[in-house]
C-alpha positions in Angstrom: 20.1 12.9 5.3 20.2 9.2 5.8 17.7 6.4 7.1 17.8 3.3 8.7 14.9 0.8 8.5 14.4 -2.1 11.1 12.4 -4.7 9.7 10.8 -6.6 12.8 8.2 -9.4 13.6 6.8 -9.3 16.7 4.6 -11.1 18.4 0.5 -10.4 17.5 0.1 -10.0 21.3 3.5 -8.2 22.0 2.5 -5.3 19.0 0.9 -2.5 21.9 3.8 -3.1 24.6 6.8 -2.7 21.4 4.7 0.3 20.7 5.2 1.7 23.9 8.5 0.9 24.8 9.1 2.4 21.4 7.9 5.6 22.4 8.5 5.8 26.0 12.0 4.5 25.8 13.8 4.5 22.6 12.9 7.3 20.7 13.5 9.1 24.1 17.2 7.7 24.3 17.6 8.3 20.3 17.1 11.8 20.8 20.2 12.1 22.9 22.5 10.4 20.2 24.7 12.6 18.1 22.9 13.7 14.3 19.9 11.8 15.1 16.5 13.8 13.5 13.5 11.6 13.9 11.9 8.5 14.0 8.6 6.5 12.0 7.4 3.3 13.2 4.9 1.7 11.2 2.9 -1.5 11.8 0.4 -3.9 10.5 -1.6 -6.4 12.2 0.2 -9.5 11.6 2.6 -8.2 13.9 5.3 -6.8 11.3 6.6 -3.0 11.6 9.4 -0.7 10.1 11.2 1.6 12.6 12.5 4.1 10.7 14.9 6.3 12.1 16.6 9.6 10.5 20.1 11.0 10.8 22.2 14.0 9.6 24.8 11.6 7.8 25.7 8.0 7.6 28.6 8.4 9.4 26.4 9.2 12.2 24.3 6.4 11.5 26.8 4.1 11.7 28.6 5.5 14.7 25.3 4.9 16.5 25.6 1.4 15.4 29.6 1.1 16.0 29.0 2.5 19.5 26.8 -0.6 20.8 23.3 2.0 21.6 21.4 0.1 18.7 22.1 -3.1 19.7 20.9 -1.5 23.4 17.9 -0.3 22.0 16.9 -3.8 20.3 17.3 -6.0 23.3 14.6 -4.0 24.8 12.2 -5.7 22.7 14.2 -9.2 22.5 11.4 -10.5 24.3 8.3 -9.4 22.0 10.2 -10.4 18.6 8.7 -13.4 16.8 12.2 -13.6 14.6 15.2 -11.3 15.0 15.2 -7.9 13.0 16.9 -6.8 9.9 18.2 -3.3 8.8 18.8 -1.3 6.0 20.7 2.0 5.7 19.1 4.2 2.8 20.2 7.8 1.2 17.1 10.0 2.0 17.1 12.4 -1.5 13.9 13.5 -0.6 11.6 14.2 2.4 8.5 16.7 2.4 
């Protein structure tokens, strides 16, 4: 299994309607994309959150990315980020 982390800022006042674009649009869409498994989103108050999104193999991660759908999925929120996002692909040796 492999994991990708997006490392956002948003806005303090933008945090509820990320959350629900998040979860009404994009993990949605994500379900439909090839070796996808699941998705985490956590957040603190300052506004900063970690999508985390699980895949078969990294090859599929990084077709995902390759194939332009990422970069779809984060101009849905262009407008709530206070600084543009980072990612991070990891090896996932464990999950329970």
């Amino acid at each position: 299994m492999f994991a990708r982390l997006t490392i956002v800022q948003t806005k303090v006042d933008k945090m509820d309607e990320a959350v629900k674009v998040a979860t009404e649009s994009a993990v949605p869409a994500a379900k439909s994309q090839k070796g996808f498994v699941e998705a985490c989103l956590l957040t603190q108050p300052n506004g900063k959150g970690v999508f985390m999104t699980f895949w078969d193999t990294e090859e599929d991660m990084l077709a995902n990315e390759k194939s332009g759908y990422y970069q779809e999925q984060l101009a849905k929120f262009k407008d709530m980020f206070a600084a543009p996002p980072t990612h991070e692909g990891y090896d996932v040796p464990l999950k329970a």
